[in-house]
C-alpha positions as CSV (number, residue, x, y, z in Angstrom):
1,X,26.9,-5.9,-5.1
2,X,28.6,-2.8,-7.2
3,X,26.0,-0.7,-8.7
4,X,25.9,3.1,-10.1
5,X,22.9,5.9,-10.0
6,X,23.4,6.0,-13.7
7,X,21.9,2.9,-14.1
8,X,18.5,4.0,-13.8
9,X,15.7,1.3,-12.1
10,X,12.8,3.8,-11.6
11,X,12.4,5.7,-14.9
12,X,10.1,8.8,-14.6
13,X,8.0,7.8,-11.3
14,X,11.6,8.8,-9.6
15,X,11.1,12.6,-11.2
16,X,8.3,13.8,-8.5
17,X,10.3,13.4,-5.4
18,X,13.3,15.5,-7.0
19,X,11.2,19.1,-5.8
20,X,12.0,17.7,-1.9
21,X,15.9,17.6,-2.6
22,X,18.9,19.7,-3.7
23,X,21.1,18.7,-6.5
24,X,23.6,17.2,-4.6
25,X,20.8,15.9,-2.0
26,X,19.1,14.1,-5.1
27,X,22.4,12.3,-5.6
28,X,22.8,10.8,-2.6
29,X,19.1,9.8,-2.8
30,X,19.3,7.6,-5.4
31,X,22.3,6.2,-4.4
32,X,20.1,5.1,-1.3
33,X,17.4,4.0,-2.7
34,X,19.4,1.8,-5.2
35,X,21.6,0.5,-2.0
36,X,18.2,-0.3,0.1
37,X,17.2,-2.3,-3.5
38,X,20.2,-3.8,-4.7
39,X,22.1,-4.0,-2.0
40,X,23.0,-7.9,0.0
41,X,21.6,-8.6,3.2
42,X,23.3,-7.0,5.9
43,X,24.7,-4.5,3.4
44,X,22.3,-2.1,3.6
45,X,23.3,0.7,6.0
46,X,25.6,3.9,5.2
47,X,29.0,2.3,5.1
48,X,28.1,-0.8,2.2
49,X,25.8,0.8,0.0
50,X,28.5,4.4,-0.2
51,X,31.2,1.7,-0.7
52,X,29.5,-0.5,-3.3
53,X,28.9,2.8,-5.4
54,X,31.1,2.7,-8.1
55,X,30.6,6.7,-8.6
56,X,29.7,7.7,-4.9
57,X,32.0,9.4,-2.4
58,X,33.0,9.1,0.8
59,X,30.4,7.4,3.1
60,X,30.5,10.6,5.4
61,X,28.4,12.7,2.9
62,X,25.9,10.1,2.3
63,X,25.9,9.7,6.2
64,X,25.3,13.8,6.4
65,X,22.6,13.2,4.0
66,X,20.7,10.7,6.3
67,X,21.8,12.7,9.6
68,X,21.7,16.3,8.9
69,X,19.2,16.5,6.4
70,X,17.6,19.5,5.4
71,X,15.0,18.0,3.1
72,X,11.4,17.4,4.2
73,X,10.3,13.7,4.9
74,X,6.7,14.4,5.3
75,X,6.3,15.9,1.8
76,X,8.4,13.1,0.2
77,X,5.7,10.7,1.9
78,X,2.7,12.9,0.8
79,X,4.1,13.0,-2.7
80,X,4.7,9.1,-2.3
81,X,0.8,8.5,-1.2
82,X,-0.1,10.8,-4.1
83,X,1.7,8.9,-6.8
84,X,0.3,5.8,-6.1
85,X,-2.9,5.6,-3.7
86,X,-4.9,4.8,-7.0
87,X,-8.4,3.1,-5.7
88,X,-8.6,5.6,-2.2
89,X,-12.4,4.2,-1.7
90,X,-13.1,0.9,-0.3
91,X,-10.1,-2.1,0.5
92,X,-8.5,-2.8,4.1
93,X,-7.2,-0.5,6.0
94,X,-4.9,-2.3,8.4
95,X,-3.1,-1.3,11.7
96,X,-0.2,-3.0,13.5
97,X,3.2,-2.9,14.9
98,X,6.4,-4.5,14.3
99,X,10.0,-4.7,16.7
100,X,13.0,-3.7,15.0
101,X,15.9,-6.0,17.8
102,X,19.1,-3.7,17.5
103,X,22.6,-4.0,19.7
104,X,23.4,-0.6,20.0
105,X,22.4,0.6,23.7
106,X,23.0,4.2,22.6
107,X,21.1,4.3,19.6
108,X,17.9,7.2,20.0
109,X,14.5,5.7,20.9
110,X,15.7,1.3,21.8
111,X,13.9,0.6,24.5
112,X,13.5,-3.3,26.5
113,X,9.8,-4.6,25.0
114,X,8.8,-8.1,24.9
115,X,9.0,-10.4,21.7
116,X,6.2,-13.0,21.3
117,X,8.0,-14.8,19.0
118,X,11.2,-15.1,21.0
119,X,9.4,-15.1,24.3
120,X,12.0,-12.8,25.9
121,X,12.5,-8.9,26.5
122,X,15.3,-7.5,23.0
123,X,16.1,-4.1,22.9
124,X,14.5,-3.0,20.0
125,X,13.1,0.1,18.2
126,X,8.9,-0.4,18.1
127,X,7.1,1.1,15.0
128,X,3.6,1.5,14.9
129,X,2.2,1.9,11.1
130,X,-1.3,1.4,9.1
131,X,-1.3,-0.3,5.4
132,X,-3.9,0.3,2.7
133,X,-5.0,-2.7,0.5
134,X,-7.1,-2.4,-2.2
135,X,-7.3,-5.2,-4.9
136,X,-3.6,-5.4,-6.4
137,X,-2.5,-1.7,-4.8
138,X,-0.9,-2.4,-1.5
139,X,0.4,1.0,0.1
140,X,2.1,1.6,3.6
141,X,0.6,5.1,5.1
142,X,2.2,6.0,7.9
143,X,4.4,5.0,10.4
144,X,5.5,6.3,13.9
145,X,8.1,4.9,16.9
146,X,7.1,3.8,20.1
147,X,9.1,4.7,22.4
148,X,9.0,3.6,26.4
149,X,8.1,6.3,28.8
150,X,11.5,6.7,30.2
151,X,13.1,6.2,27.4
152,X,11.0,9.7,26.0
153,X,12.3,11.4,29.1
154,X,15.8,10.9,28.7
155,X,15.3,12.4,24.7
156,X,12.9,14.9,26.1
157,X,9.8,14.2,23.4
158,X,6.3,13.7,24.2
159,X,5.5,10.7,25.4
160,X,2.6,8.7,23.8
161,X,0.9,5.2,24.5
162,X,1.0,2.5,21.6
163,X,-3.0,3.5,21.7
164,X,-2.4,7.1,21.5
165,X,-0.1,6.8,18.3
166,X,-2.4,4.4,17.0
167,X,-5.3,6.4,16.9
168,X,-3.2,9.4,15.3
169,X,-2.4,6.7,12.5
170,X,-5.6,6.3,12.1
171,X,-6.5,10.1,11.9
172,X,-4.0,10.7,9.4
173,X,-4.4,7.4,7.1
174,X,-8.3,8.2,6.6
175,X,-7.8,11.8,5.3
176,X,-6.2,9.6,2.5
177,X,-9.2,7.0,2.1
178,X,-12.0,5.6,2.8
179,X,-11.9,1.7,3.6
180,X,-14.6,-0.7,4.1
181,X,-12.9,-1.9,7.1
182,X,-10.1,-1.0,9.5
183,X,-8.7,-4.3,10.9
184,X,-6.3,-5.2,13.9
185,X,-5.3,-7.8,16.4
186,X,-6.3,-8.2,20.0
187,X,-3.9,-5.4,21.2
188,X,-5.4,-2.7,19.6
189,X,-8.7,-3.3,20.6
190,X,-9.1,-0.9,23.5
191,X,-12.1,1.5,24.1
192,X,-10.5,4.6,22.7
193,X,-9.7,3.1,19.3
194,X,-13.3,1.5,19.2
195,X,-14.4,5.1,20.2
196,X,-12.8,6.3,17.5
197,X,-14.0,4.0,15.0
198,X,-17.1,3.9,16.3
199,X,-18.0,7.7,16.1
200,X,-16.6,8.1,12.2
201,X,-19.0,5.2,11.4
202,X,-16.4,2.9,10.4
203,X,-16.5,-0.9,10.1
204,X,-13.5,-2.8,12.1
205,X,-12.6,-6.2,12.3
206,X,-10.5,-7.7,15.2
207,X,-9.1,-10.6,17.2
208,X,-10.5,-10.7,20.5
209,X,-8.6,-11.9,23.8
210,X,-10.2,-14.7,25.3
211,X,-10.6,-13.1,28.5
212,X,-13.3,-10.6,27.0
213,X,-16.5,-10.6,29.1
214,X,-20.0,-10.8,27.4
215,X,-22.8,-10.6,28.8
216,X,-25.0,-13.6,29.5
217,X,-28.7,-14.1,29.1
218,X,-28.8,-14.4,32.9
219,X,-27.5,-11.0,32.6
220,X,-24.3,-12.4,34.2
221,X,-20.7,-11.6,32.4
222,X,-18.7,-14.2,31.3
223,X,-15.4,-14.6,29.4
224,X,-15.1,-16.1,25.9
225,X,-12.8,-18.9,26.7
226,X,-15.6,-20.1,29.0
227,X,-18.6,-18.9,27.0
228,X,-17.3,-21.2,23.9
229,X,-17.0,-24.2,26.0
230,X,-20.5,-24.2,26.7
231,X,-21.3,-24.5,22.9
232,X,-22.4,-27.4,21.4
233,X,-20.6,-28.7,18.7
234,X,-23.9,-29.1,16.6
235,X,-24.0,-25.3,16.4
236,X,-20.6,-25.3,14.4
237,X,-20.8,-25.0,10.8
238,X,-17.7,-26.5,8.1
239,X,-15.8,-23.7,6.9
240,X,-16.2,-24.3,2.9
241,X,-13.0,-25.5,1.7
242,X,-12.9,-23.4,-1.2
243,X,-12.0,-20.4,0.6
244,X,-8.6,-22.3,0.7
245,X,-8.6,-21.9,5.0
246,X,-6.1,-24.6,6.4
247,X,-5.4,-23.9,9.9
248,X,-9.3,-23.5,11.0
249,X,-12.3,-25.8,9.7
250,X,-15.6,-25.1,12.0
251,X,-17.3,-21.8,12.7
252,X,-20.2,-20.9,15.1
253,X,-21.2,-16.9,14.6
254,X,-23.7,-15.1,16.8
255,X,-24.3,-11.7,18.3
256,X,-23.5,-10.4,21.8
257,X,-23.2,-7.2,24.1
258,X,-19.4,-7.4,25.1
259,X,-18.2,-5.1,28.1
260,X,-16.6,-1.9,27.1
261,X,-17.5,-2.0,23.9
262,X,-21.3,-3.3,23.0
263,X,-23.3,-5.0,20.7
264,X,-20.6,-7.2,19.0
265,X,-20.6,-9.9,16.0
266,X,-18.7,-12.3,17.3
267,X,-17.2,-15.1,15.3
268,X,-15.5,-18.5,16.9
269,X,-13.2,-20.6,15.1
270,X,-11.9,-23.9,15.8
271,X,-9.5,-26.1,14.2
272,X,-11.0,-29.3,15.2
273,X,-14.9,-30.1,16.3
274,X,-13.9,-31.1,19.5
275,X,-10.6,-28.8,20.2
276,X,-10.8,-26.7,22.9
277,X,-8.1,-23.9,21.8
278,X,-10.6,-21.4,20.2
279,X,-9.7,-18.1,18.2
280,X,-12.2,-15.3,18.8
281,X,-13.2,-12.7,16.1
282,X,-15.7,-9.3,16.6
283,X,-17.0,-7.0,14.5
284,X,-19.2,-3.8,15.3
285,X,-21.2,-4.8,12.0
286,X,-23.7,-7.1,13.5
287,X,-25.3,-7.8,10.8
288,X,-21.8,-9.0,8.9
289,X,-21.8,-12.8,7.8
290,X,-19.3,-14.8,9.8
291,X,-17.0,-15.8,6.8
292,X,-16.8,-12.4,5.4
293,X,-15.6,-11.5,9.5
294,X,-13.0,-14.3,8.8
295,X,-12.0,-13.1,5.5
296,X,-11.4,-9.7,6.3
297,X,-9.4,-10.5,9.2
298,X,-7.4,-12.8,7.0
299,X,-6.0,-10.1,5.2
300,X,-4.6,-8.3,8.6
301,X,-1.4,-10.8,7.4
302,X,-0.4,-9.1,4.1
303,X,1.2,-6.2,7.3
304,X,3.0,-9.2,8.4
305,X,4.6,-10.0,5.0
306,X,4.9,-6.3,4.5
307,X,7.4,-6.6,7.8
308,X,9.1,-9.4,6.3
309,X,9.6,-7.9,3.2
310,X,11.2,-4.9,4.3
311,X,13.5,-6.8,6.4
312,X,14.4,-9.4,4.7
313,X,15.3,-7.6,0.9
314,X,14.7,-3.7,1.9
315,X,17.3,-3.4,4.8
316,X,14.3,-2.3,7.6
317,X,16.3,-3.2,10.4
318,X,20.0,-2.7,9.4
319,X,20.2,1.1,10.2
320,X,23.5,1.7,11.7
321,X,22.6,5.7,12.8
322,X,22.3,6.1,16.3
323,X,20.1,9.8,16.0
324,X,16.8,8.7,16.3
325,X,15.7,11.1,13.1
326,X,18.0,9.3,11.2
327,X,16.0,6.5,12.2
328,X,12.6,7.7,10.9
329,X,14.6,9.0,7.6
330,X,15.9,5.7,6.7
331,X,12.5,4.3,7.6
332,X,10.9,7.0,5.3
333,X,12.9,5.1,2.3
334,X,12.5,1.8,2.8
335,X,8.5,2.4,2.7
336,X,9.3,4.3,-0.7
337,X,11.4,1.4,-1.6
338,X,8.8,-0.7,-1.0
339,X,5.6,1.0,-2.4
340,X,7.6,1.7,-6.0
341,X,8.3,-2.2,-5.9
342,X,5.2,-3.0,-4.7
343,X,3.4,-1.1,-7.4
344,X,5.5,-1.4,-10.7
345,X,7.2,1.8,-10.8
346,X,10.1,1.1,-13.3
347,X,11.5,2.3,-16.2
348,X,9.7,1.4,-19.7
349,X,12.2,-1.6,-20.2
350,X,11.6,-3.3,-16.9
351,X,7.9,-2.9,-16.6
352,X,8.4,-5.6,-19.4
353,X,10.8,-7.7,-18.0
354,X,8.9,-7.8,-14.6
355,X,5.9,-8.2,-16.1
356,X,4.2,-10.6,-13.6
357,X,6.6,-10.5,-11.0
358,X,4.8,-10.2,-7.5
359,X,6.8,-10.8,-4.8
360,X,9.5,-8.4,-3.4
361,X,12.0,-11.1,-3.0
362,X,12.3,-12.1,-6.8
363,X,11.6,-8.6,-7.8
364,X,15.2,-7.4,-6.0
365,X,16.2,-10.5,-7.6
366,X,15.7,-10.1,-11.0
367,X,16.5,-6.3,-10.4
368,X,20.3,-7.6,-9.0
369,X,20.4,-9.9,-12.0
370,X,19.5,-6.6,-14.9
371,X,21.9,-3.5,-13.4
372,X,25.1,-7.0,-13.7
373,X,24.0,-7.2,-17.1
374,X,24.0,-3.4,-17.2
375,X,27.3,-3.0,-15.6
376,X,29.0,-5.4,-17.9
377,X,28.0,-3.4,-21.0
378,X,29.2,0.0,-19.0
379,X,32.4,-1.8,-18.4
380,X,33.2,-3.4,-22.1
381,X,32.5,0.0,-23.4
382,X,34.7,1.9,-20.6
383,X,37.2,-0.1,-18.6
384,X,38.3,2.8,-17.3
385,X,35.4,2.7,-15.4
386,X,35.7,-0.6,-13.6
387,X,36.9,0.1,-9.7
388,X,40.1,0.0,-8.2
């Protein structure tokens, strides 16, 4: 899709990123950000969005500008957390990682890791990142690669443990805010993050593996899978049906001293009375009710969507740079793509015509259908303008 940096999408919120950038540097910003926005699936890297510019040069100075920049990313993503972290006490805080599957062997920081989904090994950047919900305000923190031990060799950076960069997430997210919880998924719930947690007084909320030993109250240890078959059914409770749950109906809640980590809520859920497949929630907040343990985790998914979102209409995974810096630049964007989207940061004129609009998916939509419209009126008035 054609498009032009005069046709301006983000108004005024644009104006307090231009102190991070040059003159010409601010040019070829915008001319990203409205590529990463308006730009067709699988057009979203250097080459399409420089040549679907009607006023933009060559591709090679937009590619300088991703590769050789001089600008700084971390203030652009202070300044972005600034503008729009608007409720910084209480909501979710939530932690999780996502694989980016590339082709490109040379590319900085791919690395072989296994994909749950595909049930196979992809090469694949890794990137660990934390998102802050609070009512309607939905903000992506910060973000950082993994990358494999050898891998970090051959580039000659530090090498860090998925653990290790989650905790220094972590760190850095809660100088921003203060959440009532910090939830994450089975992976993440290791003894140093707990540690962490634990000693700043915070509240978590995770998935535990089913292999988890508790103690017993023949002070023997056993693991969940077979601590929840000796349950009886009777102690299982109907999840209400107005919480709008489908997948899981019956819940049994209790309290229990869990090795490596202590005095636990735990929380069992089952899809049918007499299924054996069990899903396994904890909570250091013993004294937590069971359903507000489920609900809390239930919002661990809005980082899912977040993934999808950025992949699917903000061109997350279609970086064609092969510096891994280049890598974290483009990232950089897409989360400022997504957190002015995300938040209603337009110009007067489509604040109104967006009114309502939620999802990212229809919001690039609509935005696609407004900068044609746009376009056609540049084009009747100036048809010297139309491309060659």
């Amino acid at each position: 899709m054609l498009f032009t940096t005069d046709i301006d999408i983000f108004g005024k919120r644009l104006e307090a990123y231009r102190r991070c950038f040059s003159k010409p540097q601010w040019r070829h910003f915008k001319t990203y950000m409205n590529g990463l926005i308006l730009g067709e699936k699988c057009g979203k890297n250097i080459q399409n969005i420089a040549s679907n510019t009607i006023d933009g040069r060559n591709q090679s100075s937009l590619n300088r500008f991703l590769t050789r920049h001089k600008w700084n990313a971390r203030m652009l993503n202070t300044i972005r957390l600034g503008e729009n972290l608007k409720e910084r006490n209480g909501g979710v805080l939530i932690l999780d990682d996502t694989l980016i599957e590339k082709t490109g062997k040379n590319m900085g920081g791919v690395g072989y890791l296994y994909d749950h989904a595909k049930k196979k090994s992809i090469l694949c950047h890794n990137i660990v990142s934390t998102l802050h919900i609070n009512g309607e305000n939905k903000v992506p923190l910060y973000f950082t690669p993994y990358i494999k031990r050898e891998v970090a060799g051959h580039l000659d950076i530090w090498f860090k443990t998925k653990i290790q960069i989650a905790i220094d997430l972590l760190r850095m997210s809660l100088s921003w805010i203060k959440p009532e919880v910090v939830v994450f998924d089975e992976w993440y719930m290791s003894r140093e993050v707990i540690e962490f947690l634990n000693n700043r007084c915070l509240t978590w909320v995770s998935m535990a593996k089913s292999n988890r030993l508790i103690l017993q109250e023949d002070e023997k240890w056993s693991n969940l899978k077979d601590y929840s078959k000796e349950i009886s059914k009777d102690y299982f409770k109907r999840i209400n049906q107005e919480m709008g749950e489908k997948r899981f109906r019956w819940l049994y809640e209790t309290t229990v001293v869990m090795k490596n980590v202590g005095e636990v809520k735990l929380v069992i859920l089952k899809e049918r009375i007499n299924s054996k497949k069990c899903m396994f929630l904890v909570s250091n907040d013993i004294m937590m009710d069971g359903m507000k343990i489920f609900e809390y985790y239930k919002k661990r998914w809005n980082i899912e969507v977040f993934y999808r979102d950025c992949k699917q209409h903000l061109g997350m995974g279609e970086y064609q740079v092969r510096k891994l810096d280049a890598v974290v630049i483009h990232l950089h964007l897409v989360f400022l793509a997504y957190t002015l989207l995300k938040n209603n940061c337009f110009n007067p004129v489509l604040n109104t015509i967006l009114h309502g609009i939620k999802t990212i998916g229809s919001i690039c939509s609509r935005l696609k259908r407004w900068v044609c419209k746009q376009l056609v009126k540049i084009f009747r008035k100036n048809p010297s303008a139309l491309p060659v």
